[in-house]
Legacy VTK file of the C-alpha trace (Angstrom):
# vtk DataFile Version 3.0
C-alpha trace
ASCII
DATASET POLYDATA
POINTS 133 float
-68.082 -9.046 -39.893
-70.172 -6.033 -38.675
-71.157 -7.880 -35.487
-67.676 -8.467 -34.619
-66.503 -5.330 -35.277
-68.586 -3.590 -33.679
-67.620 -5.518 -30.602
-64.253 -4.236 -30.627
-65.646 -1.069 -30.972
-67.500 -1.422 -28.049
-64.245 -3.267 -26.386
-62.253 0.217 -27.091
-65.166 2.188 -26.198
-65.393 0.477 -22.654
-61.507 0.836 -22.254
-61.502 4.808 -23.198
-65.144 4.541 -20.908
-63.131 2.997 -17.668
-60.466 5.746 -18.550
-63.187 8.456 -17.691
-64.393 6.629 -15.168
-61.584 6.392 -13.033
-60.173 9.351 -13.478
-63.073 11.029 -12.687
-63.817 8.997 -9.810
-60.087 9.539 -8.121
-60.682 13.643 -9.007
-63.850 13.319 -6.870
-62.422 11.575 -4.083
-59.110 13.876 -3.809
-61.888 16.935 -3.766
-64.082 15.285 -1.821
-62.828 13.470 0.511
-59.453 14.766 0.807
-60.065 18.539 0.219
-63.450 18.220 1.626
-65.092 20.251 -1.221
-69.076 20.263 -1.716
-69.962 17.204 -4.326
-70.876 19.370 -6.499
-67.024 21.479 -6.906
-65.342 17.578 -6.768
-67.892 16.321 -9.172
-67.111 19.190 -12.008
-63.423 19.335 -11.681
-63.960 15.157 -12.320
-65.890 16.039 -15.200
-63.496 18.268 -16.847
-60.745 15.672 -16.727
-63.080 13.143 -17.432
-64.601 14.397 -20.212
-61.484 16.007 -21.890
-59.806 12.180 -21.429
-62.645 10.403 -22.698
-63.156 12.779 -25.989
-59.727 11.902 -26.912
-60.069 8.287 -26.497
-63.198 7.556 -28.243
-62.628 10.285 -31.070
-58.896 8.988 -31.658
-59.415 4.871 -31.048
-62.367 3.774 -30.966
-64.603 5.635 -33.114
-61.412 6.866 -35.405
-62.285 6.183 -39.024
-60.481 6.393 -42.151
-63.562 8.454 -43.526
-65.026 10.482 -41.519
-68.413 12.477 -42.752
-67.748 15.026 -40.281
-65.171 18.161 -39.639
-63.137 17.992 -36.239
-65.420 20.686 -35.095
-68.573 19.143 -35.877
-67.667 16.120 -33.986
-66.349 18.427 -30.689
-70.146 19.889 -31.139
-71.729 16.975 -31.148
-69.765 15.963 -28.369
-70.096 19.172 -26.178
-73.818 18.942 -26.967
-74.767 15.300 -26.241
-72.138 15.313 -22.708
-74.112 18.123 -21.696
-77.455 16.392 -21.737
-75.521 13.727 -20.043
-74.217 16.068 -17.546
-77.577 17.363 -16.671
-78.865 13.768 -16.274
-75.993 13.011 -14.639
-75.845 15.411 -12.036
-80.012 14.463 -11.383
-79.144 11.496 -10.873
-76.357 11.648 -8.191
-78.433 14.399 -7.078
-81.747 12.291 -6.204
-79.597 9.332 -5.044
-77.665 11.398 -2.741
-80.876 13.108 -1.512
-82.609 9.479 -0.431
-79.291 8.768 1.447
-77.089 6.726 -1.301
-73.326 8.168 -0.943
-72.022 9.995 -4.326
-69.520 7.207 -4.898
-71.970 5.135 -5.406
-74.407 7.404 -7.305
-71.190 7.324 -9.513
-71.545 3.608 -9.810
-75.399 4.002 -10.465
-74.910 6.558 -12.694
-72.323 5.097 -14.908
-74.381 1.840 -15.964
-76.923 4.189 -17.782
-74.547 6.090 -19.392
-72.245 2.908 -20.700
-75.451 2.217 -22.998
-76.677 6.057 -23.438
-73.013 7.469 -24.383
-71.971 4.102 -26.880
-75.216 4.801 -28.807
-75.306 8.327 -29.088
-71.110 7.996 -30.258
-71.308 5.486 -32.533
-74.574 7.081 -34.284
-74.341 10.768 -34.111
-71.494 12.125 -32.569
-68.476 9.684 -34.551
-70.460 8.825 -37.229
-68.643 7.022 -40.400
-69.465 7.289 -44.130
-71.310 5.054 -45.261
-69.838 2.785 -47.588
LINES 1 134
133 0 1 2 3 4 5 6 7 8 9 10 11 12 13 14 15 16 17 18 19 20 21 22 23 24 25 26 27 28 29 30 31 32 33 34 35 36 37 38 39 40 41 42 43 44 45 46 47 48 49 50 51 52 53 54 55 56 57 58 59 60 61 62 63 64 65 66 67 68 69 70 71 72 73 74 75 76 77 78 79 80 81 82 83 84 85 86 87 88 89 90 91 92 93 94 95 96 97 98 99 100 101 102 103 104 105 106 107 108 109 110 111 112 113 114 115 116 117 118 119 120 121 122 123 124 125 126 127 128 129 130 131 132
């Protein structure tokens, strides 16, 4: 029973995951490519709609619980806190691929595999935790 449900967990997790993703990646490519803004500039405003989407999805589907052990703040914290690690790594990342000659939009692609593991972990453990029952 805990098997399977965490594997619709991770199902809704993927789905509020892909919602980021995309999002994120369109944002860069509209700044980008379209607007021809430096990585960096396309890769924040992606970010901000990205993570804003994302929060919602994960805190109000797939990590929702019917007893929560922590406040509404405590979990945008935790989230704030861990995403920023993330962000740091995240930007490295893109950062060193781009600078060995691998385009961003892949880097994003690169990038996201780590985090699919990284972010479902640090979600389901700290950041959305339930009460134990």
């Amino acid at each position: 029973m805990a098997q399977r449900k965490t594997a619709i967990q991770f199902g809704k997790y993927l789905a509020g995951g892909n919602l980021y993703f995309w999002s994120g990646y369109a944002i860069f490519a509209l700044g980008y490519s379209v607007l021809h803004l430096w990585w960096l500039w396309a890769k924040i405003a992606a970010d901000a709609v990205g993570w804003t989407l994302n929060y919602l999805a994960q805190r109000c589907w797939a990590f929702n619980s019917d007893h929560p052990r922590l406040s509404e703040m405590q979990h945008v914290s935790r989230y704030l806190f861990i995403e920023t690690i993330g962000f740091i790594l995240d930007y490295a990342i893109i950062a060193g691929l781009k600078a060995v000659g691998i385009t961003p939009y892949i880097g994003f692609f690169i990038s996201a595999g780590f985090f699919t593991v990284w972010s479902f972990l640090w979600y389901k453990y700290w950041v959305f935790p339930e009460e134990k029952t």
